[in-house]
NULUMZA-851055 format. One record per residue: x, y, z of N, C-alpha, C, O in turn; residue in three letters; residue number from 1. Coordinates in Angstrom, 3 decimals. Each point is the difference from the previous one (the first is absolute). Layout:
NULUMZA-851055
{{X; Y; Z}; {X; Y; Z}; {X; Y; Z}; {X; Y; Z}; "ALA"; NUM};
...
//
This chain:
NULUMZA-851055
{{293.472; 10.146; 73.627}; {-0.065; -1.381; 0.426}; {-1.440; -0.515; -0.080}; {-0.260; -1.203; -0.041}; "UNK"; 1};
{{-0.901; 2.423; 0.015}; {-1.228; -0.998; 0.202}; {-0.268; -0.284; -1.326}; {-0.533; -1.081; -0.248}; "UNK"; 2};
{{0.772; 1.762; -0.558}; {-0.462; -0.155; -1.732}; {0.549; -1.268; -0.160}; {-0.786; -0.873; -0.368}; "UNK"; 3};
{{2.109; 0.517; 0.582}; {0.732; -1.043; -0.726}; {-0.635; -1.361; 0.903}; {-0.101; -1.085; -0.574}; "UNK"; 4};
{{-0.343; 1.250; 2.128}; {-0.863; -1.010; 0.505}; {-0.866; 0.047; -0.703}; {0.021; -1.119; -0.513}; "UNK"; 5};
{{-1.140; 1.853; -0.076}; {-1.371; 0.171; -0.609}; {0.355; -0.996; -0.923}; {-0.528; -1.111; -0.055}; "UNK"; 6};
{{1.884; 1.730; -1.038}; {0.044; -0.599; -1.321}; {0.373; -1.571; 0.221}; {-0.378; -0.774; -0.879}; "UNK"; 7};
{{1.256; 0.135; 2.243}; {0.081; -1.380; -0.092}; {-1.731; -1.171; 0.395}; {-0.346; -1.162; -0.211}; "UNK"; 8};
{{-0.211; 2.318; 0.814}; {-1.423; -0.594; 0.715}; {-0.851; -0.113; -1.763}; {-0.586; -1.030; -0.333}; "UNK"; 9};
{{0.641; 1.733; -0.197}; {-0.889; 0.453; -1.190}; {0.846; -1.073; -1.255}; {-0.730; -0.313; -0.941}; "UNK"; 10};
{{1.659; -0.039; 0.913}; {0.733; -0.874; -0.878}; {-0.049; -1.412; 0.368}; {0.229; -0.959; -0.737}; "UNK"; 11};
{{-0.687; 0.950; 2.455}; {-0.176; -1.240; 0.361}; {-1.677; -0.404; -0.458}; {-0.491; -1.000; -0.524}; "UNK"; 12};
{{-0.080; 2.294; 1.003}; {-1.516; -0.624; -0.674}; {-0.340; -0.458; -1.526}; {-0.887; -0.802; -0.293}; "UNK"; 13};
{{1.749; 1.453; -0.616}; {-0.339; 0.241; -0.879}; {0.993; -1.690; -0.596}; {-0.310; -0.474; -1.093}; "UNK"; 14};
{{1.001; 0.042; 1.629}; {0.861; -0.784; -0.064}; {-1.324; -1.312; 0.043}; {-0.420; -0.856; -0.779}; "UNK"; 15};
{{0.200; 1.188; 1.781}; {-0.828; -1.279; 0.550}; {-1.643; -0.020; -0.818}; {-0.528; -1.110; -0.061}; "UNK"; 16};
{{0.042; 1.860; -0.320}; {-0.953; 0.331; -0.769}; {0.134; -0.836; -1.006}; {-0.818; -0.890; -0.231}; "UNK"; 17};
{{1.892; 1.109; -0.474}; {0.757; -0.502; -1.234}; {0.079; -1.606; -0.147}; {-0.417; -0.754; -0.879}; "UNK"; 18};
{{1.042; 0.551; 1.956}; {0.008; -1.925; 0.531}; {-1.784; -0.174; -0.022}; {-0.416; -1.016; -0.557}; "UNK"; 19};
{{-0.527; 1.900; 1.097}; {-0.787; -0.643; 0.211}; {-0.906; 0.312; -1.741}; {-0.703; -0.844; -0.557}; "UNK"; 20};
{{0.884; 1.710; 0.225}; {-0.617; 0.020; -1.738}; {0.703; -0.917; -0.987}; {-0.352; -0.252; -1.152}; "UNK"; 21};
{{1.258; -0.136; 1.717}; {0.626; -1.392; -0.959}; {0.623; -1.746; 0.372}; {0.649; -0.858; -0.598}; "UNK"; 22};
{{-1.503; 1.061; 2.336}; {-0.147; -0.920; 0.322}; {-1.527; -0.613; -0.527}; {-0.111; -1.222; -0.103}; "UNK"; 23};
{{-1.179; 2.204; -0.261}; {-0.940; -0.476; -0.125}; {-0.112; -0.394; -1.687}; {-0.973; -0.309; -0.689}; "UNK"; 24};
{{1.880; 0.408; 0.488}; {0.088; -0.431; -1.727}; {0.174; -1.207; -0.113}; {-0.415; -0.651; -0.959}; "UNK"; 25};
{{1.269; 0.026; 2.250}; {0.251; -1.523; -0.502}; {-0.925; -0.509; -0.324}; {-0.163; -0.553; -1.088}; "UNK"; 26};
{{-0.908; 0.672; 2.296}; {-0.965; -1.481; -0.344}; {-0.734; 0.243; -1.454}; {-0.017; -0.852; -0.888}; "UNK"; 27};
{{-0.620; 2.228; 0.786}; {-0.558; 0.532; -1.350}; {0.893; -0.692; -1.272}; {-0.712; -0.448; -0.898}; "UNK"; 28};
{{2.237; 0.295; 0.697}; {0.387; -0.545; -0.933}; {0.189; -1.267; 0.078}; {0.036; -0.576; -1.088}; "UNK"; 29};
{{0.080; 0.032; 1.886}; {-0.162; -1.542; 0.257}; {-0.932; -0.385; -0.422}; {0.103; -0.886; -0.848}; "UNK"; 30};
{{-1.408; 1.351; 1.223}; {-1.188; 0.094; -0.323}; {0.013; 0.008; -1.921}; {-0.315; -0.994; -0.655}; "UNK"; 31};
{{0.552; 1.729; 0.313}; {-0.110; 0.528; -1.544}; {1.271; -1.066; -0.930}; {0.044; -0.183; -1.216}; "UNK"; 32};
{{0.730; -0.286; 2.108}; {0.952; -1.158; -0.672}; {-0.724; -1.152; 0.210}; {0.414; -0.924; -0.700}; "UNK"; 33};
{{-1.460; 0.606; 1.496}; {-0.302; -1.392; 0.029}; {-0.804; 0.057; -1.040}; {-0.175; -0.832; -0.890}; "UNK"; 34};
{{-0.489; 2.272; 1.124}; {-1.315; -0.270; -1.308}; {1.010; -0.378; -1.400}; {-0.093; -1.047; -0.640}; "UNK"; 35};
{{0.988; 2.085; 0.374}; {0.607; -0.619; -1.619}; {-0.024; -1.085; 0.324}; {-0.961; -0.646; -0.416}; "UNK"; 36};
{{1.855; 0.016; 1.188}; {0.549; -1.785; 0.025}; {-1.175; -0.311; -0.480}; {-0.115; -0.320; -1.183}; "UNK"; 37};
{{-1.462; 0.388; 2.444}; {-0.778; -0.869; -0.597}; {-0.341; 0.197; -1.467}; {-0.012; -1.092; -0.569}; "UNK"; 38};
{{-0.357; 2.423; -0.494}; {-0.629; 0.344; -1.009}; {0.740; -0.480; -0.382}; {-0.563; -1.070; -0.235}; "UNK"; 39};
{{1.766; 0.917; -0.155}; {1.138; -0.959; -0.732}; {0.307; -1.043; 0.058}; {0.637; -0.549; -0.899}; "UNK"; 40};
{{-1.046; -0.094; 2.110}; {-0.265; -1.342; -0.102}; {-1.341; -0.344; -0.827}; {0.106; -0.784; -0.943}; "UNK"; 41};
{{-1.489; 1.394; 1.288}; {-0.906; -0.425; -0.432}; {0.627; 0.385; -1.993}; {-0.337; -0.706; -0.950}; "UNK"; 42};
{{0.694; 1.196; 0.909}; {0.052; -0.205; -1.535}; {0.776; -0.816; -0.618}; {-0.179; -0.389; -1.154}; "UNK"; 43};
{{1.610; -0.100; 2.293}; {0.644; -0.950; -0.741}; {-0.694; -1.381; 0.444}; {0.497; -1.013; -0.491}; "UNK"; 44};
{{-1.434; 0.878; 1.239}; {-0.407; -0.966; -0.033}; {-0.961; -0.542; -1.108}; {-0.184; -1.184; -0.285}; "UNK"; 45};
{{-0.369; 2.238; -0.257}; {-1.139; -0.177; -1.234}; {0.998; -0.752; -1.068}; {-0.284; -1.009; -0.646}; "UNK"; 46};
{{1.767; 1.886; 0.609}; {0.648; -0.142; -1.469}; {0.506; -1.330; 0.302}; {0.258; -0.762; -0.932}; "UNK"; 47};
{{-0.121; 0.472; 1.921}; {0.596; -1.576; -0.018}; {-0.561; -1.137; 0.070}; {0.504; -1.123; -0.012}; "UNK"; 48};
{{-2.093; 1.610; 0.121}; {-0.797; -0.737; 0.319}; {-0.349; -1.227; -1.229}; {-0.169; -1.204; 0.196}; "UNK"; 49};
{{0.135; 1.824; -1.277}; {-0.421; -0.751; -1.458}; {1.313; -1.150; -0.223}; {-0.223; -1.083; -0.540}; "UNK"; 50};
{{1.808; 1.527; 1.098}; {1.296; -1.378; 0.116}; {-0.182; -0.879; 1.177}; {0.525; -1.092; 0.214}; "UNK"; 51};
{{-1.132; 1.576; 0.312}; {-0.336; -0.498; 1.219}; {-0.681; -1.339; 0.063}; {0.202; -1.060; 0.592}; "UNK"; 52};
{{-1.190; 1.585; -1.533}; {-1.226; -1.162; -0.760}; {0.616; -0.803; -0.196}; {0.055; -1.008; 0.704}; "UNK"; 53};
{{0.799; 1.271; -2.037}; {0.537; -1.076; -0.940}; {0.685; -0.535; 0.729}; {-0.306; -1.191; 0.049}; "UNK"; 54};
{{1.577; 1.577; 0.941}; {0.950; -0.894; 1.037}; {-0.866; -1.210; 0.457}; {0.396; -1.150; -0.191}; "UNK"; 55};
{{-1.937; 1.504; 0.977}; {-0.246; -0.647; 0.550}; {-0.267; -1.475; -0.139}; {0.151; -1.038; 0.645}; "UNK"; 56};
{{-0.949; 1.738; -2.599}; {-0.470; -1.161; -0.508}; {1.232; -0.939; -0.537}; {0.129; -1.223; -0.057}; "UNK"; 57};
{{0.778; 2.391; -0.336}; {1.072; -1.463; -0.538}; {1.243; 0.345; 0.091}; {1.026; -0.097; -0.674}; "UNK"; 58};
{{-1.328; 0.481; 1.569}; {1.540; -0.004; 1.443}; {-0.108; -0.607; 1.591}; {0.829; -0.221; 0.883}; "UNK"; 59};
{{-1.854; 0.119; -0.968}; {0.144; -0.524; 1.450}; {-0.224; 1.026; 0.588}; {-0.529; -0.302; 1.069}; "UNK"; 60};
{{0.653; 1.556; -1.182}; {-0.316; 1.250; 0.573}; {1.256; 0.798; 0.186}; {0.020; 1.001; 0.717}; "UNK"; 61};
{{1.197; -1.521; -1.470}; {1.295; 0.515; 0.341}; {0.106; 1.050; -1.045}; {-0.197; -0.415; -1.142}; "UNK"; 62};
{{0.404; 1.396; 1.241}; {-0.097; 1.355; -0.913}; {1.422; 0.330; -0.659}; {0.144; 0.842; -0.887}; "UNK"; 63};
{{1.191; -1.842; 1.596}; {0.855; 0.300; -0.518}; {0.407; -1.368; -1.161}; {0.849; 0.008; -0.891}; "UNK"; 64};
{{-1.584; -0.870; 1.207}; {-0.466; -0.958; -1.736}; {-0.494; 0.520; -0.774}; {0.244; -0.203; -1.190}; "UNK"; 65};
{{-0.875; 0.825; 1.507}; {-0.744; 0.532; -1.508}; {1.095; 1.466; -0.493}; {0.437; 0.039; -1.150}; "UNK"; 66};
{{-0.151; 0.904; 2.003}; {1.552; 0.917; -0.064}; {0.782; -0.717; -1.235}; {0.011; 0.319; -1.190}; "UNK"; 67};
{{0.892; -1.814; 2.127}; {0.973; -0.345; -1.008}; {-0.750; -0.630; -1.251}; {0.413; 0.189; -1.144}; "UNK"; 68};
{{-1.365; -0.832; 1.385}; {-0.712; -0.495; -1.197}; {0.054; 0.939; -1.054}; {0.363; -0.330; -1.129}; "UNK"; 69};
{{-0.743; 1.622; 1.463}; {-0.468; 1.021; -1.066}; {1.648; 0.368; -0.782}; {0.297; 0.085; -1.192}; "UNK"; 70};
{{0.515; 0.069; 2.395}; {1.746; -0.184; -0.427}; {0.393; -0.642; -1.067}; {0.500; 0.544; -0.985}; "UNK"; 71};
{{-0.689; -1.655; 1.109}; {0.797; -1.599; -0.452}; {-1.246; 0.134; -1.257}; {0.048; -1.101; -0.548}; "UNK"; 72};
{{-0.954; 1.799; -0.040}; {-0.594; -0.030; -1.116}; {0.848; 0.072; -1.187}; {1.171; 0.376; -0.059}; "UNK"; 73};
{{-1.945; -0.798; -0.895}; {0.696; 0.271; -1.659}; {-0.662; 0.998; -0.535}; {0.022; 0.280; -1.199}; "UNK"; 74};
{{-0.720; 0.377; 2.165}; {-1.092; 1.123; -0.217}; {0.696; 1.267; -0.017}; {0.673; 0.019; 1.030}; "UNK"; 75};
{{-0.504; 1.005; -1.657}; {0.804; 0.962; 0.728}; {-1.154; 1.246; 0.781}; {0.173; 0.923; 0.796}; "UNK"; 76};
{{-1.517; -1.560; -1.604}; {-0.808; 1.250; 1.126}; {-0.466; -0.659; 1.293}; {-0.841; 0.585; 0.682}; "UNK"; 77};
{{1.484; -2.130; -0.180}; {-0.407; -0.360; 1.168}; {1.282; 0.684; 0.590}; {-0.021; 0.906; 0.832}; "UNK"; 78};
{{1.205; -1.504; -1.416}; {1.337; 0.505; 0.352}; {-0.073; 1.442; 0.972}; {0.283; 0.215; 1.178}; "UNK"; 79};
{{-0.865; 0.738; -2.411}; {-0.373; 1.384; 0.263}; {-0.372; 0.252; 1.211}; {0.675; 0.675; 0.776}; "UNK"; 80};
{{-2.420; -1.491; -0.340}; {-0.497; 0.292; 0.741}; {-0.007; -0.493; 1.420}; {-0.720; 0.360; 0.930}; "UNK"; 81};
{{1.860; -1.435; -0.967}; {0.661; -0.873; 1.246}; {0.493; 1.547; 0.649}; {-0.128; 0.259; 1.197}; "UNK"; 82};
{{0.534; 0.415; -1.896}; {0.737; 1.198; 0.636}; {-1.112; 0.609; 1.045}; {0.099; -0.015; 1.226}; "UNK"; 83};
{{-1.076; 0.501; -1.928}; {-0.690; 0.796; 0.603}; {-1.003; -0.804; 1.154}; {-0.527; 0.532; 0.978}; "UNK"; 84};
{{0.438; -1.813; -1.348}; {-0.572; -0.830; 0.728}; {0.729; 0.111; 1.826}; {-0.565; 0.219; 1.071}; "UNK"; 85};
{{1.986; -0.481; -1.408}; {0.838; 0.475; 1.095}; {-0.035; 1.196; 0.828}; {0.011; -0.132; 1.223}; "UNK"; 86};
{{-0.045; 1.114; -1.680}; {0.134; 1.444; 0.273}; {-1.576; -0.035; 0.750}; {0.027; 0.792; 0.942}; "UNK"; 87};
{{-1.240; -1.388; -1.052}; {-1.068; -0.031; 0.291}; {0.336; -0.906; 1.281}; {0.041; 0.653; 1.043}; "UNK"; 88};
{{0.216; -2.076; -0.909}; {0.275; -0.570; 1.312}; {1.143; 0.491; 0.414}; {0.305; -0.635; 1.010}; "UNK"; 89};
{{0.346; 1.281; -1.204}; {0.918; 0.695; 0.685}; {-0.187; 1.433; 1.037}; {0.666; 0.507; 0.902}; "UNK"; 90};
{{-1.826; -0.230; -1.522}; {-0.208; 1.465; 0.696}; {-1.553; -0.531; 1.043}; {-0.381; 0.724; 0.920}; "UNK"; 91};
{{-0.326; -2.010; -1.255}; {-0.613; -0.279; 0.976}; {0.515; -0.616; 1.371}; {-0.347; 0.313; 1.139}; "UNK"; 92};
{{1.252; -1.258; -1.542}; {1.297; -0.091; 1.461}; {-0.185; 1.319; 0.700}; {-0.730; 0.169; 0.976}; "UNK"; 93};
{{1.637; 0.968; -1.711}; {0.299; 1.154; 0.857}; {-1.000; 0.406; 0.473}; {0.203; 0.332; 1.168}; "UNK"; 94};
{{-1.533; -0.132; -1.578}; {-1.292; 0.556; 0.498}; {-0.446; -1.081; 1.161}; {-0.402; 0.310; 1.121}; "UNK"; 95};
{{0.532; -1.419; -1.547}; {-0.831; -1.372; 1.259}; {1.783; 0.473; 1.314}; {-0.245; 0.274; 1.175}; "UNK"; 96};
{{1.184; -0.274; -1.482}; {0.857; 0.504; 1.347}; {-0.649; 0.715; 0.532}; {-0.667; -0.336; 0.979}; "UNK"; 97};
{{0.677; 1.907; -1.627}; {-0.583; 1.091; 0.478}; {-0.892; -0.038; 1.047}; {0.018; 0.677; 1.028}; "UNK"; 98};
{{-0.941; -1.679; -1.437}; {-1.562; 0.242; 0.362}; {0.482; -1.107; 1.315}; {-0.545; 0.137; 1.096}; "UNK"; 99};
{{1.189; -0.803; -1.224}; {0.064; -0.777; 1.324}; {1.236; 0.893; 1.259}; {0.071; -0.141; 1.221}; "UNK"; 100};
{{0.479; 0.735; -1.843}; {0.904; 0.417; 1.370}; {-1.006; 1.260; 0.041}; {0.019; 0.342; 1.182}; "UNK"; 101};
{{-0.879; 0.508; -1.873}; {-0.999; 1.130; 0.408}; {-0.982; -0.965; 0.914}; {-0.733; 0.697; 0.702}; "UNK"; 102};
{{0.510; -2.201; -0.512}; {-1.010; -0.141; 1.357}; {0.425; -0.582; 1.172}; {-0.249; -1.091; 0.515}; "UNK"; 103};
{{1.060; 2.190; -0.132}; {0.426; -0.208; 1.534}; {-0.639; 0.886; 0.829}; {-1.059; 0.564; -0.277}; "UNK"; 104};
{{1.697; -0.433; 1.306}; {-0.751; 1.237; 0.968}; {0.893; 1.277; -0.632}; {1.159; -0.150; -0.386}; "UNK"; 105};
{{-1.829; 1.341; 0.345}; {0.133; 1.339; -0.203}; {1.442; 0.377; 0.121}; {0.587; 0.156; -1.071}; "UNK"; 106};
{{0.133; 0.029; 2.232}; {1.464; 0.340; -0.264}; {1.094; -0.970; -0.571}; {1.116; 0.348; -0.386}; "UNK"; 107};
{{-1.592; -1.550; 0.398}; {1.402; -0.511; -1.093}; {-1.073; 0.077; -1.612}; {0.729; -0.459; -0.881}; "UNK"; 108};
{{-1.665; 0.728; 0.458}; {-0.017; 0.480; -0.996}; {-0.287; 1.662; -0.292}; {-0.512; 0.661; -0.903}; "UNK"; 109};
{{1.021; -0.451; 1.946}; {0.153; 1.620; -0.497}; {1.695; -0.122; -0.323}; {0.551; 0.640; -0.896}; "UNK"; 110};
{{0.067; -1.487; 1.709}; {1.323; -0.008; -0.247}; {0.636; -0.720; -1.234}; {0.821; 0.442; -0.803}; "UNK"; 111};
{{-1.471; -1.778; 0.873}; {-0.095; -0.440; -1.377}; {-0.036; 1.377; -1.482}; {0.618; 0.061; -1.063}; "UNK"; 112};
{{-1.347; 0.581; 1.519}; {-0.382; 1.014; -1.352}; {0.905; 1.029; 0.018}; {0.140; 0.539; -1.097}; "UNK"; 113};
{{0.397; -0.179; 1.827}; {0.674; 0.953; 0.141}; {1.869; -0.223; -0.119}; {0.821; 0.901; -0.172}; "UNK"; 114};
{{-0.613; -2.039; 0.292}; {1.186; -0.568; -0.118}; {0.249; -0.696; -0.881}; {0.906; 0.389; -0.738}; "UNK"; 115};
{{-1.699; -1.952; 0.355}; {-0.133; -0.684; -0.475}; {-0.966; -0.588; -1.294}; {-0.151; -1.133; -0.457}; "UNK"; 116};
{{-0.374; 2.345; 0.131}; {-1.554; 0.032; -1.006}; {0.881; -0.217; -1.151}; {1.169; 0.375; 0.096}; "UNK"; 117};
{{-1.663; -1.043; -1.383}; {0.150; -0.353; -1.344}; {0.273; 1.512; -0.892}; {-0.900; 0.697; -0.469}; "UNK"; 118};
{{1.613; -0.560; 0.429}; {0.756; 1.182; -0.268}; {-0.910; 0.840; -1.480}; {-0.051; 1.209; -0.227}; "UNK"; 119};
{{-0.448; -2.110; -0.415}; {-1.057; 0.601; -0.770}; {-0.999; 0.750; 0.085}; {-0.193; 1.105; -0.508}; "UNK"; 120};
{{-0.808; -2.079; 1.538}; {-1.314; 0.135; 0.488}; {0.193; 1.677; 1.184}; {-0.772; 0.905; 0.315}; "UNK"; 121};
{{2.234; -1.239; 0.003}; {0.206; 1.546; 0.989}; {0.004; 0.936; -0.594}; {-0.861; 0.804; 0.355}; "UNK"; 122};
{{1.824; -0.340; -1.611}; {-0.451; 0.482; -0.338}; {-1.019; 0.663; -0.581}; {-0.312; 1.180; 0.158}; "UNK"; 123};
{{-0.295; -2.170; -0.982}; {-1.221; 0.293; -0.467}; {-0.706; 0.858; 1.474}; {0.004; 1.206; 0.246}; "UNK"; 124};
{{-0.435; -2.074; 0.364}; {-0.495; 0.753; 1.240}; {0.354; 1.116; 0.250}; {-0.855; 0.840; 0.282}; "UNK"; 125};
{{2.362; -0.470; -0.315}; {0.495; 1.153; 0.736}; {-0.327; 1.071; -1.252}; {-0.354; 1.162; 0.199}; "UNK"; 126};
{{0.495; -1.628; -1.225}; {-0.505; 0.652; -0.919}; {-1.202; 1.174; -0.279}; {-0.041; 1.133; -0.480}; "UNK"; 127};
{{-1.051; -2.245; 1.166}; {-1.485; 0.666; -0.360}; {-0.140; -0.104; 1.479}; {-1.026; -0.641; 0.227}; "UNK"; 128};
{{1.490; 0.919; 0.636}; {0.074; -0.162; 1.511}; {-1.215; 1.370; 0.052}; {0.277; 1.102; -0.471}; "UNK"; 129};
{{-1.757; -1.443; 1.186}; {-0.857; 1.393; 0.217}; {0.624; -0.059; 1.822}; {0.063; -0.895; 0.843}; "UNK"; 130};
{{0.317; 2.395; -0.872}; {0.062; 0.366; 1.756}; {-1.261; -0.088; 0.669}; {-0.822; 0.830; -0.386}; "UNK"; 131};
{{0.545; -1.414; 1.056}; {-0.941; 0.403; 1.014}; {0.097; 0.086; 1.627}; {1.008; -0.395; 0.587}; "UNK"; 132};
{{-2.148; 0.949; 0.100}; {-0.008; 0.221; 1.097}; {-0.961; -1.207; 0.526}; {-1.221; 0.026; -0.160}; "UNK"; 133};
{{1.796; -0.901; 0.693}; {-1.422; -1.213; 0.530}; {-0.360; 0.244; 1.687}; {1.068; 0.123; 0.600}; "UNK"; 134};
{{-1.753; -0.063; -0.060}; {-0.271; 0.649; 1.210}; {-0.474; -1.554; 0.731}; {-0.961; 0.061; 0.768}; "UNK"; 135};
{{1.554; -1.309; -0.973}; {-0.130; -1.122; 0.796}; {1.075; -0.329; 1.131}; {0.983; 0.718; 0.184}; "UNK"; 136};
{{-1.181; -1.551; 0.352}; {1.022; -0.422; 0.998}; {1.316; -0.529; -0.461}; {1.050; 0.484; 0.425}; "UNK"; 137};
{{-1.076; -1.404; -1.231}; {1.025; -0.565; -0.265}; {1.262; 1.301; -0.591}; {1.158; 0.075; 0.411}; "UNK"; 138};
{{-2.031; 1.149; -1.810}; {0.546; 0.838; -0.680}; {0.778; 1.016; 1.465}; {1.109; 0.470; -0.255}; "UNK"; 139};
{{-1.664; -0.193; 1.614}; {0.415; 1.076; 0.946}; {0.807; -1.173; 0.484}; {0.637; 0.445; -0.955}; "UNK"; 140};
{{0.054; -1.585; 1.503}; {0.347; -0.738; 0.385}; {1.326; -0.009; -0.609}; {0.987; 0.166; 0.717}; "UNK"; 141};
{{-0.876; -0.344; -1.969}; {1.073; 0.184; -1.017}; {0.517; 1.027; 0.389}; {0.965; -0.104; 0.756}; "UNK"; 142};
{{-1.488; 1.542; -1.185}; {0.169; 1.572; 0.278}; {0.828; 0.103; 1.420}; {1.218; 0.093; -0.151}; "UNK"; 143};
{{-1.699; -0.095; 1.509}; {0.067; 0.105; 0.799}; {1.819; -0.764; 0.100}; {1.111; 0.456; 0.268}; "UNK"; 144};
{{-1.688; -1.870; -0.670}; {1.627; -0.660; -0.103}; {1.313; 0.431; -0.683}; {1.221; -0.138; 0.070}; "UNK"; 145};
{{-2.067; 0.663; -0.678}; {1.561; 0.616; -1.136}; {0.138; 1.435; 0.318}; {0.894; 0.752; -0.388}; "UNK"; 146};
{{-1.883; -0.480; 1.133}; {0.798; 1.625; 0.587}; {0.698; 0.376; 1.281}; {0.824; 0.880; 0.249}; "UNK"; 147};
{{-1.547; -2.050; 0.681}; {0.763; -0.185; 0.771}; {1.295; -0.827; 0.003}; {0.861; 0.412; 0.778}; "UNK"; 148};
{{-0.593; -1.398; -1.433}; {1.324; -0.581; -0.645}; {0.981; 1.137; -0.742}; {1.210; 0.120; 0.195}; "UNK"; 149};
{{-1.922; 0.571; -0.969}; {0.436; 1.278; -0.491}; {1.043; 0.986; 1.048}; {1.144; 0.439; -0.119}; "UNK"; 150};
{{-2.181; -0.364; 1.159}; {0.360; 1.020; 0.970}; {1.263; -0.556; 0.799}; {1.088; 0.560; 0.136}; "UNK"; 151};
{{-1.436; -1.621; 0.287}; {1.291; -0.880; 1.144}; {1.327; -0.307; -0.560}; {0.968; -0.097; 0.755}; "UNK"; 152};
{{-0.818; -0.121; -2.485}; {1.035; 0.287; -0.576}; {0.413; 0.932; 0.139}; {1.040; -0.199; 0.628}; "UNK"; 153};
{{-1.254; 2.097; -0.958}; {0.425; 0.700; -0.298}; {0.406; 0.512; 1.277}; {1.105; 0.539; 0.058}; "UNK"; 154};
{{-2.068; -0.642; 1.352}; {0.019; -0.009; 1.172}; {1.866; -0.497; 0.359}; {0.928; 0.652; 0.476}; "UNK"; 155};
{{-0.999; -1.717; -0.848}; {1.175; -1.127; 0.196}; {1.100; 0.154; -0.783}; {1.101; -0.385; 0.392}; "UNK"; 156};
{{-1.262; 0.903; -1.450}; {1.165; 1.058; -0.406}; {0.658; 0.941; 0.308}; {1.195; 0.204; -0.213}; "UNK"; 157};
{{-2.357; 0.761; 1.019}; {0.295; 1.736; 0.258}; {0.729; -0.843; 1.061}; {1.228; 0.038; 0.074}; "UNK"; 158};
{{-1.842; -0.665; 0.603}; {0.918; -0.120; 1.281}; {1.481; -1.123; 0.172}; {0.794; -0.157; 0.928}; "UNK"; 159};
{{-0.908; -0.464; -2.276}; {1.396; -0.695; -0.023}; {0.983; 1.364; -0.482}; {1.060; 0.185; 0.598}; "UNK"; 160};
{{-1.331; 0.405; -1.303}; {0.586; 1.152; -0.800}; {0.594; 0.841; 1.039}; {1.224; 0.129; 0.018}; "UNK"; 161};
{{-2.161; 0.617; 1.087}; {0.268; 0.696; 0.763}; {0.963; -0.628; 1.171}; {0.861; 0.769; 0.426}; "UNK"; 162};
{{-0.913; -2.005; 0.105}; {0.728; -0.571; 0.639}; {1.376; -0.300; -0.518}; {0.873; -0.154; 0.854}; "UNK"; 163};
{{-0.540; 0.045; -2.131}; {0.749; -0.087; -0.898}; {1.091; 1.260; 0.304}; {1.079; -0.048; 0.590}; "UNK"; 164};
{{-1.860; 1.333; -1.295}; {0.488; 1.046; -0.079}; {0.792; 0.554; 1.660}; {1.085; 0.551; 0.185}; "UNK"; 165};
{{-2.028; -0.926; 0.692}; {0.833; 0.104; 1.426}; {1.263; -0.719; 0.560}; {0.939; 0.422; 0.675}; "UNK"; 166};
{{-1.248; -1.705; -1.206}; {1.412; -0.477; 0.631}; {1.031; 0.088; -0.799}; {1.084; -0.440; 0.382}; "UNK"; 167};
{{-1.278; 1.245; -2.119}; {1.098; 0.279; -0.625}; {0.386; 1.422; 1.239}; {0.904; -0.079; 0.832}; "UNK"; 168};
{{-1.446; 0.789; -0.930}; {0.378; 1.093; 0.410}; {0.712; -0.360; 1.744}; {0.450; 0.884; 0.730}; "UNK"; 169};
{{-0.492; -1.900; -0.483}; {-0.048; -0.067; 1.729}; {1.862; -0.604; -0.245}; {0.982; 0.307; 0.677}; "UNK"; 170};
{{-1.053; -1.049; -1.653}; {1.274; -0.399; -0.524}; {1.282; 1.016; -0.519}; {1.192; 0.067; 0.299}; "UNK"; 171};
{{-2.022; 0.636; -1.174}; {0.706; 1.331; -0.335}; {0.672; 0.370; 1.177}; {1.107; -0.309; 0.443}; "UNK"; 172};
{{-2.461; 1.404; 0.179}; {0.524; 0.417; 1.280}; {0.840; -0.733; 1.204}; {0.455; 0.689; 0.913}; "UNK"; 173};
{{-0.283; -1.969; -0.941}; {0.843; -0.897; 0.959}; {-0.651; -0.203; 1.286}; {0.602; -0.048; 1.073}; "UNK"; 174};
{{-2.160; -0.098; -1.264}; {-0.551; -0.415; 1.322}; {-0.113; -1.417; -0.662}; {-0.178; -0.210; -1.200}; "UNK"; 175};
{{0.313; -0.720; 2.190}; {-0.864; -1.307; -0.651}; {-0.810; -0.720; 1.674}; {0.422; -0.464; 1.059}; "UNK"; 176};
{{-1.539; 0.702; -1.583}; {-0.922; -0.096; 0.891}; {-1.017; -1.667; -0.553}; {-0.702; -0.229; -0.985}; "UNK"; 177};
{{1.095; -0.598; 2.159}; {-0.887; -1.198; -0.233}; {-1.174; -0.071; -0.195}; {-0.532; -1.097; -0.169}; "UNK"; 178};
//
């Protein structure tokens, strides 16, 4: 009996250890997703920058006049490049979202990222994701939360489970005790 106490005490630490080595990852990748957003924004902002011009000067600044303009050509390499013109304001939208629901306070954009992130940019992230250990407040804050959340679930299991398993048996046996 004491081994198998040892082994639930030692599965609980090791349990909770665990919540807390991958609670401190959130902020670290949150962290490392905002940076893509931004590096990817800063570059689609360069590439859009030169239609941008031209909208302004003879569009009014509307980027999707000059889009259909390039469309509605007799040109077929404007035709062509209406395409890619799109695909360029199209992926700066998704980056200017990004970057605005990433400046809130810390847990709805940790949640934001973790639920709700641009399914690209996550990966990518999760991709080249570096582990680290950050030894700040916010990173033990996370940790601490998710191991103890960790713990009160499984806590809250053993003991729905076990309560479970008793009043089958109390039934079996034909006691029924309120």
């Amino acid at each position: 009996m004491f081994i198998v106490n040892l082994l639930k005490a030692y599965s609980r630490f090791a349990i909770f250890a665990t919540g807390i080595l991958l609670g401190i990852q959130v902020p670290s990748f949150v962290d490392q997703y905002a940076k893509r957003i931004d590096a990817h924004y800063q570059e689609v902002s360069f590439n859009i920058s030169g239609f941008q011009k031209t909208a302004n000067s003879l569009f009014g600044g509307d980027l999707e006049a000059l889009i259909t303009y390039y469309e509605d050509s007799n040109d077929t390499v404007f035709r062509s490049d209406s395409e890619s013109i799109r695909l360029i304001t199209n992926r700066y939208s998704r980056l200017e979202n990004e970057r605005l629901a990433l400046g809130h306070n810390p847990l709805v954009v940790a949640v934001h990222v973790l639920f709700a992130a641009d399914q690209e940019f996550f990966q990518e992230t999760l991709d080249q994701y570096t582990y680290t250990v950050p030894l700040n407040s916010v990173a033990i804050e996370w940790g601490l939360a998710l191991a103890i959340f960790s713990m009160l679930i499984i806590d809250l299991s053993y003991f729905g489970c076990k309560r479970f398993y008793k009043l089958v048996n109390r039934r079996k046996s034909g006691i029924f005790v309120n």
